[in-house]
C-alpha positions in Angstrom: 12.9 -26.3 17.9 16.5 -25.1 19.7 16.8 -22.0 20.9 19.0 -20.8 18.1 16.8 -21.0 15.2 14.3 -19.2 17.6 17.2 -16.5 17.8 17.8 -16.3 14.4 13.5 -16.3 13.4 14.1 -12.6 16.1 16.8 -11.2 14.5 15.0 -12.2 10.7 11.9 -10.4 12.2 13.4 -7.4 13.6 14.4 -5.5 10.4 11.1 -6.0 8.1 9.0 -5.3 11.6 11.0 -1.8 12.3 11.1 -1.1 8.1 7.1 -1.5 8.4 6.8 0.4 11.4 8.7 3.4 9.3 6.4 3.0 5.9 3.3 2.5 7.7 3.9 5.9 10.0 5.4 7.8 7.2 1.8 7.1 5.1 0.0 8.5 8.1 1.7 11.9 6.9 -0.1 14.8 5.7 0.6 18.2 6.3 3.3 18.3 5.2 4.3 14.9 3.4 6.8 13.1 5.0 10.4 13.1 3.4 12.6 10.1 3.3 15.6 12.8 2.4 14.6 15.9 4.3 12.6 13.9 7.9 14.5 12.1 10.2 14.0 8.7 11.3 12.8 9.5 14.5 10.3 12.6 13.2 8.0 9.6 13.2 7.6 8.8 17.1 7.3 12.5 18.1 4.3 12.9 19.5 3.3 16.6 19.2 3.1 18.4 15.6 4.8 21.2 15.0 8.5 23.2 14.0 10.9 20.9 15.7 14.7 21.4 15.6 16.3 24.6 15.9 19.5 23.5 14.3 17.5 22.2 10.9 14.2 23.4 11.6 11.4 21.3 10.0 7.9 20.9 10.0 7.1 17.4 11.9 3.4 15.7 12.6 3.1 12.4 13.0 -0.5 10.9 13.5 0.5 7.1 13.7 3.8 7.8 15.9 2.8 4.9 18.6 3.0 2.5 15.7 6.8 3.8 15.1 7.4 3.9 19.0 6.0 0.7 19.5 7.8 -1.1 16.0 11.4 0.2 17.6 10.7 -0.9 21.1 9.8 -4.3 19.5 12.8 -4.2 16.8 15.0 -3.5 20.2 13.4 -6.9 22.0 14.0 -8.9 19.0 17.0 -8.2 18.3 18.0 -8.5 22.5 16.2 -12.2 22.1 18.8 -13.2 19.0 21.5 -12.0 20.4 20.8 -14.1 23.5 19.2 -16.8 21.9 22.1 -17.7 19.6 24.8 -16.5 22.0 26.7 -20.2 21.6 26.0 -20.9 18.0 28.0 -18.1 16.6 30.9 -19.5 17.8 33.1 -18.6 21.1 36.2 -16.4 21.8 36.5 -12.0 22.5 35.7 -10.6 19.0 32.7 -12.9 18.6 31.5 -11.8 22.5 32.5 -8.0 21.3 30.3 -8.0 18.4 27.4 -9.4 20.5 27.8 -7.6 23.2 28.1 -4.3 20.8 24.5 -5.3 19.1 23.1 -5.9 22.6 24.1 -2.4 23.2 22.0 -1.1 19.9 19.2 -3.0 20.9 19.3 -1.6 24.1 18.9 2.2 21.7 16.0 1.0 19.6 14.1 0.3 23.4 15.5 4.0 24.0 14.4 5.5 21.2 10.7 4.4 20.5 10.2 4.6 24.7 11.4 8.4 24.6 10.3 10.3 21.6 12.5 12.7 20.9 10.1 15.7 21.9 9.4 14.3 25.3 12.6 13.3 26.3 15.4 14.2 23.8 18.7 13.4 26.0 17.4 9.8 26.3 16.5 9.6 23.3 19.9 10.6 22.0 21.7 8.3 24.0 19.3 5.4 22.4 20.6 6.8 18.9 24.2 7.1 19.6 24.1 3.1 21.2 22.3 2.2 17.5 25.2 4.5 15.7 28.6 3.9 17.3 27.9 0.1 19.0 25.4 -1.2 16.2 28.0 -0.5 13.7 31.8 -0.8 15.3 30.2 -4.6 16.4 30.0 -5.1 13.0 33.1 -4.3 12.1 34.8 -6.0 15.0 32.9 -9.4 13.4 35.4 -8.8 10.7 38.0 -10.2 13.2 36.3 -13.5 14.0 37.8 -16.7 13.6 36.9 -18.6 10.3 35.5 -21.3 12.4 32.4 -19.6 13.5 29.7 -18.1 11.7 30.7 -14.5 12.2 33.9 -15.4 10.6 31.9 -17.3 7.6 30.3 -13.7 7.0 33.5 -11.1 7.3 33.1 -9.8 3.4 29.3 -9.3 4.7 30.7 -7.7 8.0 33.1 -5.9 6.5 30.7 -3.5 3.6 28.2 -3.2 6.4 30.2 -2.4 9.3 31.8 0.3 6.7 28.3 1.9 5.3 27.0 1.9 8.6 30.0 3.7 10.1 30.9 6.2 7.3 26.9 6.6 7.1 27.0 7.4 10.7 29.9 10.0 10.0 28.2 11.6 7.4 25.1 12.3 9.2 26.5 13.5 12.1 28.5 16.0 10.3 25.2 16.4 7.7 27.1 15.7 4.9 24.3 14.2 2.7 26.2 12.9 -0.6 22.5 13.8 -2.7 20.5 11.7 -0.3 19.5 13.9 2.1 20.3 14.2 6.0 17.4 12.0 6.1 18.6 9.5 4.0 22.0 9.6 5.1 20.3 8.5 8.8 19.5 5.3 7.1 22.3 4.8 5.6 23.5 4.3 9.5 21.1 2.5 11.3 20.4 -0.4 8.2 23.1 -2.3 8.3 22.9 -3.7 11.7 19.3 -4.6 10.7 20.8 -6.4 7.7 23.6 -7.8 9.1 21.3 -9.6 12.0 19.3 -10.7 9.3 22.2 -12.7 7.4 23.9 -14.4 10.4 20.0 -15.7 11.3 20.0 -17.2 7.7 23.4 -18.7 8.1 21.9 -19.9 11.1 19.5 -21.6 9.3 20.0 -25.9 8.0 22.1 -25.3 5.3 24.0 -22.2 6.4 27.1 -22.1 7.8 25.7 -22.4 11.2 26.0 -26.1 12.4 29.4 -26.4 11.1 31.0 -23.3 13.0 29.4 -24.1 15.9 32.5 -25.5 17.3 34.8 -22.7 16.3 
């Protein structure tokens, strides 16, 4: 097998793997429940219980949070792997280079995040979020750029509804603007798409998709 489609089987992996990671850890919740809307994302790796947050204080304790740690530190190495893996089938040129360079930069904050839970080192941790926010998300949008010939430029509609959710998601959160789904919600309407969007490109990399055509672009 080349070492695309082995590329593309990381980046098809990483989303469901760091999706499970986040169900499985959230049923491990008790007291209190955890809530999609009210919890953040990464309420599931800290590894103390307690009132956490001074600026929206909530009640966090999460039994299960080296399964969460470990599912982002693996999402992170996947999605690393397909980057590099399929670094010449996506085509050549600077936006397509941008956009990969700009996902190796979120995968580099998934590592981040699930190595340094927030309550044990929050300024690292914070820097692993703000590479999955503003990098994860503006690659996508740069993909919007690519040159039809290559497989980026076979997904800019894709690219395009992404790269905006994830960025006006991002926005939103950061100014805790909520639109009914909660500040917790809102979180996941940022980090998704970049999840997503890794997962289409590995199926357009896939016989059939528009991967062995673009290649030359």
């Amino acid at each position: 097998m080349s070492l695309d489609r082995w590329g593309a089987r990381c980046q098809l992996l990483a989303g469901p793997l760091f999706l499970a990671a986040n169900l499985a850890a959230a049923r491990a919740w008790h007291r209190p429940p955890y809530s999609w809307a009210v919890h953040n994302i990464s309420d599931l790796g800290n590894v103390t219980c307690g009132r956490w947050d001074t600026g929206r204080p909530r009640e966090v304790c999460s039994p299960w949070h080296p399964l969460f740690n470990g599912g982002a530190v693996a999402a992170g190495v996947l999605l690393a792997l397909g980057v590099l893996l399929t670094w010449s089938a996506l085509g050549r040129g600077p936006v397509v280079r941008a956009a990969q360079c700009a996902t190796l930069a979120a995968a580099a904050g998934y590592v981040l995040v699930g190595v340094h839970p927030a309550d044990v080192d929050e300024n690292a941790h914070v820097l692993g979020a703000v590479l999955i926010f503003i990098p994860g998300n503006l690659g996508i949008l740069v993909a919007v750029l690519a040159r039809r010939a290559t497989v980026l430029g076979s997904a800019r509609r894709l690219s395009l509804v992404l790269g905006l959710a994830g960025v006006v998601g991002t926005l939103l959160f950061l100014t805790r603007v909520d639109l009914g789904f909660g500040v917790g919600g809102m979180e996941r309407v940022a980090v998704f798409p970049l999840l997503v969007w890794q997962a289409a490109l590995a199926l357009l990399l896939q016989p059939g998709g528009a991967g062995p055509a673009a290649r030359g672009g």
